[in-house]
C-alpha positions as CSV (number, residue, x, y, z in Angstrom):
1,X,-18.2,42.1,105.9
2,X,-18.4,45.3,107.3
3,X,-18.0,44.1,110.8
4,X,-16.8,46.3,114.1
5,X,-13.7,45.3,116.9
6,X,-14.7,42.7,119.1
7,X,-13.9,43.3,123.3
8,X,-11.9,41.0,124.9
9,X,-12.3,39.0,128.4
10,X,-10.0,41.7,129.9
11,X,-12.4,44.8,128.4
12,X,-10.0,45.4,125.7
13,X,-11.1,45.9,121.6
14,X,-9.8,43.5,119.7
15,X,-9.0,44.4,116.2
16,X,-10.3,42.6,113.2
17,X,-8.1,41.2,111.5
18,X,-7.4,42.5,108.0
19,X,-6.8,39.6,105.9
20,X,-9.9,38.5,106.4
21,X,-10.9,41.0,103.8
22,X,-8.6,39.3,101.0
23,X,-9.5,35.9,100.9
24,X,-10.6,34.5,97.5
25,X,-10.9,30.9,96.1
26,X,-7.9,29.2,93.9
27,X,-6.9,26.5,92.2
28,X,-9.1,23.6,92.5
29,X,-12.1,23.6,94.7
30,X,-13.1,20.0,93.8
31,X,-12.5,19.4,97.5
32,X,-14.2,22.3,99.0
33,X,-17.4,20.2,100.2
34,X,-18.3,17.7,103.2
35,X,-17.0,14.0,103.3
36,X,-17.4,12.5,106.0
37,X,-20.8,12.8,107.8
38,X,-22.9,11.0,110.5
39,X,-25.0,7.6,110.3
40,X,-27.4,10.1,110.9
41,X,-26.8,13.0,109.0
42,X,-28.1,13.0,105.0
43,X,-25.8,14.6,102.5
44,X,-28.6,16.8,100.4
45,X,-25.3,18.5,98.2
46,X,-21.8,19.3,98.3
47,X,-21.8,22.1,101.5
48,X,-25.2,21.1,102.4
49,X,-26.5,18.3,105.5
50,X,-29.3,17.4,107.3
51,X,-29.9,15.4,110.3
52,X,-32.3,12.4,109.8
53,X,-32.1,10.4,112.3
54,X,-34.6,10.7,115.2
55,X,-35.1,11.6,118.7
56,X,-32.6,14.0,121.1
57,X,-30.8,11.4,122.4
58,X,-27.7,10.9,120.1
59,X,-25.4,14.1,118.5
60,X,-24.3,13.6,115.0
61,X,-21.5,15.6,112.8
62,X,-20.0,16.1,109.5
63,X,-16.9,16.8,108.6
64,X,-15.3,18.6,105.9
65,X,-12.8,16.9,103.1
66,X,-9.8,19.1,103.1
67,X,-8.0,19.8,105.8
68,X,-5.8,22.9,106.1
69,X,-2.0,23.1,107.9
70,X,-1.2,26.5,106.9
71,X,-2.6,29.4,105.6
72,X,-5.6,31.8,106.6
73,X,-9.0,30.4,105.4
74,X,-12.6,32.1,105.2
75,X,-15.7,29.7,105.9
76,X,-19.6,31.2,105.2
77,X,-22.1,29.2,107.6
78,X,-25.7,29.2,107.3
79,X,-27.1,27.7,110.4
80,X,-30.3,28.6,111.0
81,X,-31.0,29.5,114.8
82,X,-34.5,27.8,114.3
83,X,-32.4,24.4,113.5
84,X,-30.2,25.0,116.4
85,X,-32.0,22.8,119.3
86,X,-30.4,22.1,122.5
87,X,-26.7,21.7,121.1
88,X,-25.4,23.0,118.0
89,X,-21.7,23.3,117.2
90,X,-19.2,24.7,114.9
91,X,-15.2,24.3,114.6
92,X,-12.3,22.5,113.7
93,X,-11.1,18.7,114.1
94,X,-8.6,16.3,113.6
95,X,-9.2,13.8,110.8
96,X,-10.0,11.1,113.1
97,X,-12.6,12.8,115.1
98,X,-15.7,11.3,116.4
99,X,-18.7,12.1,114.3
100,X,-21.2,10.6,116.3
101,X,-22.2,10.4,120.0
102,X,-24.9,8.7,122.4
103,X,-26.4,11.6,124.0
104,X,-27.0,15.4,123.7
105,X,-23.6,17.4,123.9
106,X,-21.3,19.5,122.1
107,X,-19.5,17.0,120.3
108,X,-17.4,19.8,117.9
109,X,-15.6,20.5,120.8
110,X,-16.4,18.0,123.4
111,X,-13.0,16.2,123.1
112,X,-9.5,16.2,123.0
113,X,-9.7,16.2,118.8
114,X,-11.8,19.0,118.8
115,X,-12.0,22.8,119.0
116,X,-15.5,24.7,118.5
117,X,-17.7,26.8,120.1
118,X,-21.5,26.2,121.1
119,X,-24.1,28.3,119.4
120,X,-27.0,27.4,122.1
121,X,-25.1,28.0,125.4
122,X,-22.5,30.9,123.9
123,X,-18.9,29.0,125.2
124,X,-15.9,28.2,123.5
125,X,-15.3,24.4,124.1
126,X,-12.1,22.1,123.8
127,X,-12.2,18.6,125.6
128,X,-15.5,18.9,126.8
129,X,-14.0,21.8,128.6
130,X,-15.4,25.7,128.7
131,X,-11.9,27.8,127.6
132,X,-14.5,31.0,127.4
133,X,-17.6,32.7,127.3
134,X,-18.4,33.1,123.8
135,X,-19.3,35.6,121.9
136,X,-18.1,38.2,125.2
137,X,-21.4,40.5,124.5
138,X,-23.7,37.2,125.1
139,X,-25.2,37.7,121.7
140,X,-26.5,35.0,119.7
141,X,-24.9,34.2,116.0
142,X,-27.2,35.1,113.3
143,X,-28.3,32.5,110.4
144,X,-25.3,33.7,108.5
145,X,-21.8,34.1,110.2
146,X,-18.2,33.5,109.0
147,X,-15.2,31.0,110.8
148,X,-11.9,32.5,110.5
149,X,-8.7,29.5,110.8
150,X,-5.6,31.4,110.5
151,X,-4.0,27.6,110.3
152,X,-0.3,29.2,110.8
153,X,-1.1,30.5,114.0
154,X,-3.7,28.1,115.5
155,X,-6.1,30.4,115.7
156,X,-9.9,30.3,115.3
157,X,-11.9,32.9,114.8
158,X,-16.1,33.9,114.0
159,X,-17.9,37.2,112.5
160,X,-20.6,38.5,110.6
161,X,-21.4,40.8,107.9
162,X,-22.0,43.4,110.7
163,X,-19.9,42.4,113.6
164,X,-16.8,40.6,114.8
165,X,-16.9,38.2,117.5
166,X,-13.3,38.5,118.5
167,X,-10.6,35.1,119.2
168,X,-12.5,31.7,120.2
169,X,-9.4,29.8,120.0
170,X,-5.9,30.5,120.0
171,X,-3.5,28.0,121.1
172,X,-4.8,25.1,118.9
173,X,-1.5,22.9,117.9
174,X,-0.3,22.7,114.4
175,X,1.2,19.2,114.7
176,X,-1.8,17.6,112.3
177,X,-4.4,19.4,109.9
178,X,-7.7,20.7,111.1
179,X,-10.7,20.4,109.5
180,X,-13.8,22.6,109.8
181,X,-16.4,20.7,111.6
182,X,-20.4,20.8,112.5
183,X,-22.4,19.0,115.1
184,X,-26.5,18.9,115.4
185,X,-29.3,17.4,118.2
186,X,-32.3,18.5,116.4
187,X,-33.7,16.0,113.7
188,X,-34.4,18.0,110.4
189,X,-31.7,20.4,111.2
190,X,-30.1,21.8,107.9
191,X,-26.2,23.3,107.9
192,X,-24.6,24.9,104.8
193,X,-20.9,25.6,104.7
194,X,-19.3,27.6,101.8
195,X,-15.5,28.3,101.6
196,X,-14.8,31.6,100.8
197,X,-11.3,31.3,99.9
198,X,-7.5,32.2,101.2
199,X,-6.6,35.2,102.9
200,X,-3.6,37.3,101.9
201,X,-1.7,39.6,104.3
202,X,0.5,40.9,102.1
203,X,-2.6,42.6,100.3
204,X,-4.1,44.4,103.4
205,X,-2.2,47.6,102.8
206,X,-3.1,47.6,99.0
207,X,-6.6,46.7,99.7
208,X,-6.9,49.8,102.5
209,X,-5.1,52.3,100.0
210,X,-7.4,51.3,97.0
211,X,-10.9,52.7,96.4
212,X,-14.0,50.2,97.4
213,X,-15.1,50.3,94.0
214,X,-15.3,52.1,90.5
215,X,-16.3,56.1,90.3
216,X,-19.3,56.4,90.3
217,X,-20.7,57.7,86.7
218,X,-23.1,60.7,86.4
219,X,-26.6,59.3,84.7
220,X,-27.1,60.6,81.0
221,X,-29.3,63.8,80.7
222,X,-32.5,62.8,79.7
223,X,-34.7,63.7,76.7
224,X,-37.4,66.0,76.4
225,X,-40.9,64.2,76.1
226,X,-42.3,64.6,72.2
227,X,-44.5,67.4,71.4
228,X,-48.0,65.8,70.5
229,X,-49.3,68.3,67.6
230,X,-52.0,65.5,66.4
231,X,-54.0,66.6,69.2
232,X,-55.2,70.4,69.8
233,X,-57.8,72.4,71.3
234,X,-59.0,76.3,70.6
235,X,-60.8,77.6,73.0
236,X,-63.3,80.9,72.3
237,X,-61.7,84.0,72.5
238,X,-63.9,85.8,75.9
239,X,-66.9,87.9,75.0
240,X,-66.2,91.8,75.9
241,X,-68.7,93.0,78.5
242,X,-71.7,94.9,76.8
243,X,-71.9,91.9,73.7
244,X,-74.8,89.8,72.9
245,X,-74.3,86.6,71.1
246,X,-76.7,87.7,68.6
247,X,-74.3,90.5,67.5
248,X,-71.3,88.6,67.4
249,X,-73.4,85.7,64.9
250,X,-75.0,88.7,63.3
251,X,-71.6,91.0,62.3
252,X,-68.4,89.6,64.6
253,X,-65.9,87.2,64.8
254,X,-65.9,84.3,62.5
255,X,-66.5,81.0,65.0
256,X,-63.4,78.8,66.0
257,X,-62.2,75.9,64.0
258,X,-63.4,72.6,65.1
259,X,-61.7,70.5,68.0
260,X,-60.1,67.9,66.8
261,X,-60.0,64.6,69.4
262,X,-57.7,61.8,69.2
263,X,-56.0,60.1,66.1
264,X,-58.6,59.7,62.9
265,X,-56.9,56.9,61.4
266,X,-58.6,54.2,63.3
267,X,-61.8,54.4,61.2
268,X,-65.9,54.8,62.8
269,X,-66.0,54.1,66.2
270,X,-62.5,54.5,67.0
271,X,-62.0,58.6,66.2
272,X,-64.7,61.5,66.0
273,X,-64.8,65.0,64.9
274,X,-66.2,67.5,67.0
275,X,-67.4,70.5,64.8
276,X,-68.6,73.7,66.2
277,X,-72.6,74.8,64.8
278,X,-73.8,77.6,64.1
279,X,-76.4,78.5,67.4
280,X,-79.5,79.8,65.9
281,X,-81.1,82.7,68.2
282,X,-84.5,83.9,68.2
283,X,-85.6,87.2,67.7
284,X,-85.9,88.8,70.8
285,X,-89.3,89.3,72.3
286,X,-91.2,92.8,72.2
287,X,-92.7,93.5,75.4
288,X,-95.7,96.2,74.7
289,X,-96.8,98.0,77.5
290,X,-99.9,97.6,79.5
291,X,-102.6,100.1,79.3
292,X,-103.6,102.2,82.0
293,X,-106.9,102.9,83.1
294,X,-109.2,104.5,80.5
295,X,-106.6,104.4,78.1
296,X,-106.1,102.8,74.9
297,X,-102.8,101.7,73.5
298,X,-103.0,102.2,69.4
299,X,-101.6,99.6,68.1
300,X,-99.6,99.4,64.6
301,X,-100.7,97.5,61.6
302,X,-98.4,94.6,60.7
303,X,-97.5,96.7,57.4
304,X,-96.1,99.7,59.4
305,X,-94.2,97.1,61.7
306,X,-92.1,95.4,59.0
307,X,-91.4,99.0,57.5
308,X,-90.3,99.9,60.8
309,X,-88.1,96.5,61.1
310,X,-86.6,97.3,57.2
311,X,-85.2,101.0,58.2
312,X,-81.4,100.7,58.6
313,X,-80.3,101.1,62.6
314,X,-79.5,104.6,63.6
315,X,-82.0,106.5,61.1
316,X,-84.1,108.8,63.1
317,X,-88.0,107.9,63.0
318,X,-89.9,109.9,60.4
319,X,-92.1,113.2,62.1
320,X,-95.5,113.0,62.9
321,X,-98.0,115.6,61.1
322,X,-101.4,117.0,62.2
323,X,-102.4,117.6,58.5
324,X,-104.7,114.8,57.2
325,X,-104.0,112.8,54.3
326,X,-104.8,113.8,51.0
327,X,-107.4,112.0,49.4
328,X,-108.7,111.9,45.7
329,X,-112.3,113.8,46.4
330,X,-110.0,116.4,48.6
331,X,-107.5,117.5,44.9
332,X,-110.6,117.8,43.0
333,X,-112.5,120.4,44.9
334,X,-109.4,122.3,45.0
335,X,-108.8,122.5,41.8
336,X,-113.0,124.1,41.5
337,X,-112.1,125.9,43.8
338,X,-109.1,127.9,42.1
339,X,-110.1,131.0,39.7
């Protein structure tokens, strides 16, 4: 309840009060709950009602079963602004309060046993009288809002998680016990009432010297992800400029190992190998030159071609000669011919 200083009907702030901040159930709660309710109003649980009966023409109430003479008391209302209808009331009563009149009215506040405040038309009501405007901003109460009864002073008091509303009542007499209160026009309306336990003043200073909660602890470091070595990739070292896949298959590197993809132990289908194969080149193509004019190309024999493929790179190409080649009919004549 985190809820700002409400401004008076002279302008002033009013402070919230502190104890509101301490209040915590006790003891037994067996009588935290409504009793006694309406002819036409349906008890659907313990701190829950509902108005059955039909038509806008009659108000009905419900009342809650203890009743407090002393002592400061938080109350947690839901009443839901779409249940609200013409009239819709919250407060405090005596124990012999009306629940149930003919017409549309305030009836928590609407008589000399009661002391509320109207949700629809924003006033503070006692005896069917208008004590204030209420809230003083002219806002509207949310679904959820909170009734303060400080019982020892007669006051009576509303608020919200984000706001205070300031002092509604504060001259209620302590002669008899009150006890908290709800009135509703609209049939099907639903009201919920929660006590939220007992204030305690004598806490406030302990409760504003006291941190809101416990330190707040660092978060653990957290682990490194695992290192997945099952799964690898080797990528082909980059060719240097000038080399030709056939001399790198012919004389270079060794290929890469295979690629290995996903986890093998799932059997066919669920795991492959990818293996790197040896590319296979063809030789590359001799491009012979195209005659000229008038001109013939010789053209080698296939023998002289694979002797010429067989010599080792680098070995200069044997000299041409002029001199014919010797023949068998060519040595004998020579030898005739020497004396």
């Amino acid at each position: 309840m985190g809820v700002t200083a409400s401004t008076s009907p002279k302008g002033m702030k009013e402070a919230v009060p502190m104890w509101i901040y301490t209040a915590q159930v006790s003891g037994d709660n067996s009588q935290d709950k409504f009793a006694a309710i309406s002819p036409g109003m349906y008890q659907l649980g313990p701190n829950t009602v509902a108005r059955q009966r039909t038509g806008h023409y009659d108000t009905d109430a419900a009342q809650w079963k203890k009743g407090f003479s002393s002592g400061k008391h938080v109350f947690e209302i839901v009443f839901p602004m779409a249940h609200r209808g013409t009239d819709a009331c919250v407060g405090v009563g005596h124990l012999d309060a009306p629940l149930h009149a003919k017409g549309k009215g305030s009836l928590v506040g609407g008589n000399n046993k009661t002391w509320g405040i109207n949700l629809r038309t924003r006033r503070a009501l006692h005896n069917n009288s208008i004590a204030r405007r209420y809230p003083q901003t002219q806002v509207y109460l949310p679904d959820k809002f909170y009734m303060y009864l400080d019982a020892d002073s007669g006051v009576l008091q509303f608020g919200s998680d984000l706001e205070y509303y300031g002092t509604a009542h504060s001259v209620i007499p302590r002669t008899k016990p009150l006890y908290p209160m709800i009135s509703a026009t609209l049939t099907g309306a639903t009201v919920t009432m929660v006590y939220r336990g007992e204030g305690d003043p004598s806490r406030v200073t302990v409760i504003a010297t006291t941190p809101a909660g416990p330190p707040i602890q660092e978060p653990a470091p957290r682990e490194d992800p695992p290192m997945y070595t099952d799964c690898y990739a080797v990528m082909p070292a980059p060719m240097r400029e000038g080399t030709t896949m056939s001399k790198m298959t012919d004389g270079g590197p060794p290929p890469p190992p295979p690629t290995k993809v996903g986890n093998q132990q799932g059997g066919e289908g669920r795991a492959s190998m990818l293996s790197l194969k040896e590319e296979k080149f063809e030789p590359e193509l001799v491009v012979e030159p195209i005659p000229e004019e008038g001109k013939e190309v010789e053209s080698k024999p296939e023998e002289a071609k694979k002797a010429d493929d067989s010599k080792p790179e680098g070995q200069p190409p044997a000299e041409k000669t002029d001199a014919p080649a010797e023949t068998k009919e060519n040595s004998e004549e020579s030898k005739q011919a020497e004396p």
